[in-house]
C-alpha positions in Angstrom: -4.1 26.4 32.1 -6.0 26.8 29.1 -4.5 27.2 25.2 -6.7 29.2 23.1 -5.9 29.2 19.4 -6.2 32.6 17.2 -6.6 33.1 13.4 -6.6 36.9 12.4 -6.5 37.7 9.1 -3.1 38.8 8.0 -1.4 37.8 11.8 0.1 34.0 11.9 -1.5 31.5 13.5 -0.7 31.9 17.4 -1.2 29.9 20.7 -1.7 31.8 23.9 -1.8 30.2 26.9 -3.7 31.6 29.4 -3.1 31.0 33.1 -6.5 30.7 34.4 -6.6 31.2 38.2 -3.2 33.1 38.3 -5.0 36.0 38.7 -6.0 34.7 42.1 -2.7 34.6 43.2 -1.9 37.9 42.0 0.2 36.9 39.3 -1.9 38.0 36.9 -5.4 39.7 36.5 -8.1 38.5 35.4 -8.0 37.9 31.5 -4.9 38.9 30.9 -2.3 36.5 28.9 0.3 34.8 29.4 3.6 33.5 27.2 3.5 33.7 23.6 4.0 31.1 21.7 4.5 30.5 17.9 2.9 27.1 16.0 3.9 25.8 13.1 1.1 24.7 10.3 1.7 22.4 7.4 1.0 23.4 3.9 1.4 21.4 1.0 1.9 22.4 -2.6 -0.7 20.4 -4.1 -2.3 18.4 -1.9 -3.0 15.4 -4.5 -1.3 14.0 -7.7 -2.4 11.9 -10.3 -0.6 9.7 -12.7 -1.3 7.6 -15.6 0.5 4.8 -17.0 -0.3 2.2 -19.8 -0.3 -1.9 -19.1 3.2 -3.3 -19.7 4.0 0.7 -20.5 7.2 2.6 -19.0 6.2 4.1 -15.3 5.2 8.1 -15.6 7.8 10.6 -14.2 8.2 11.3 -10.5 6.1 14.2 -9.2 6.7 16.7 -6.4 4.8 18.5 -3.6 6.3 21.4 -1.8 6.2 21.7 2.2 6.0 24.8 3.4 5.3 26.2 7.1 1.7 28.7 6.9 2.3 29.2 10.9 5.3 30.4 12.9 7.9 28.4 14.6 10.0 25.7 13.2 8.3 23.2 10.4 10.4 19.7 10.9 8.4 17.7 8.8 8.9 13.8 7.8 7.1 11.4 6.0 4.8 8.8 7.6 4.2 5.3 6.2 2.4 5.1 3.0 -1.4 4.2 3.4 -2.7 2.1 0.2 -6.4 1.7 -0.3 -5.5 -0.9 -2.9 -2.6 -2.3 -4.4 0.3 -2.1 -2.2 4.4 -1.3 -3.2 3.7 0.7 -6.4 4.7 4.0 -4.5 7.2 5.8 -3.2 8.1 8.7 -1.7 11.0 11.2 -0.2 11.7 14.5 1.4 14.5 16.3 0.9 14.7 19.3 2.5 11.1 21.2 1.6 10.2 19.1 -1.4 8.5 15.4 -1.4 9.6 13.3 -4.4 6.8 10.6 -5.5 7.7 8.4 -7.7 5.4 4.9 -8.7 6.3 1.9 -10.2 3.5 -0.1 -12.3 5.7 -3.3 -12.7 2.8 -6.0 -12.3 -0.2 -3.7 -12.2 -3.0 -5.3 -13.8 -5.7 -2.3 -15.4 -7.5 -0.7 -12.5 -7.5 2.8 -10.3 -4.6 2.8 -7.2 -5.1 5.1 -4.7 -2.8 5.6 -1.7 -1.9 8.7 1.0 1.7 9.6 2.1 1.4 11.5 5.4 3.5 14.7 6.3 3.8 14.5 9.6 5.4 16.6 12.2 3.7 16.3 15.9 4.5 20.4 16.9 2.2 21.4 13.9 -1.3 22.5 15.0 -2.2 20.9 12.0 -0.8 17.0 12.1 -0.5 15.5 10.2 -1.5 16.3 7.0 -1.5 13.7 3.7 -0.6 14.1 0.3 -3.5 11.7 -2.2 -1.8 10.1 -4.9 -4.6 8.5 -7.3 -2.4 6.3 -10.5 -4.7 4.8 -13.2 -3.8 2.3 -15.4 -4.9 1.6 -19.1 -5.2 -0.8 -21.8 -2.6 0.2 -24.8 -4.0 4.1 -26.2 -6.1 2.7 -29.3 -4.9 3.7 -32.3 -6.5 4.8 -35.4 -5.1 4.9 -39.3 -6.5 7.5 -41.8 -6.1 6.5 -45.5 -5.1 8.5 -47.4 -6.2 9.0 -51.7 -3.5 6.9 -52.7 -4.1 3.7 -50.6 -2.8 2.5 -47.1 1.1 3.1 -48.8 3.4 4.9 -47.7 1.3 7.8 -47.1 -0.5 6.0 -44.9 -0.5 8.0 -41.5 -0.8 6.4 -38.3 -2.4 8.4 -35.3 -2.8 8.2 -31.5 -6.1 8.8 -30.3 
């Protein structure tokens, strides 16, 4: 048996099997195809995320990525172990129902660039798995600059983030 996979504009992703040498039994002829079935395909809603922090700063608010099924079939998708490149603990992540929560927690991080991948993994997906790239940089304190004003560094004085 062989599964050949078509992508027509417009049509959903299908898999045919076709039953190669049935035709010699009369089951069927020759290049004609067998049972239809429907694959699912995962999409995510972006694909990456990026947050910034400060040292010693608060952590940045959670993020999301929808999941959503580009194929036919039934999408049952759930989240693989979290891959760091560097760093390690300083994300996390959860599905409920078609959305992915990611959340990360720079408690310790020194100044640097954290990249890690959460997988979205479901094994009846033509397309598993797939990953979501989370990229979190952390910064010295924002500088900050003062104007003076005519008067003098008084209360006039005004204080800006640059």
């Amino acid at each position: 048996m062989v599964t050949v996979v078509a992508a027509l504009r417009g049509v959903r992703k299908m898999a045919y099997a076709w039953a190669v040498g049935a035709w010699a039994s009369g089951a069927l002829a020759p290049g004609s195809w067998g049972t239809e079935s429907v694959v699912p395909i995962i999409v995510l809603t972006p694909t990456s995320l990026l947050f910034q922090a400060t040292v010693d700063g608060s952590n940045p608010p959670s993020k999301t990525v929808v999941v959503s099924n580009g194929g036919g079939g039934t999408l049952a998708p759930t989240l693989g172990s979290i891959v760091y490149v560097n760093g390690s603990g300083w994300l996390s992540a959860n599905l409920v129902g078609s959305t992915v929560t990611v959340l990360v927690n720079i408690a310790g991080l020194p100044l640097g660039t954290y990249i890690a991948t959460i997988p979205v993994v479901d094994a009846a997906a033509s397309n598993n798995p797939q990953s979501i790239t989370v990229t979190l940089t952390v910064s010295d304190l924002p500088a900050v600059m003062y104007e003076q004003s005519a008067s003098g560094f008084g209360s006039s004085a005004a204080r800006r983030m640059m």
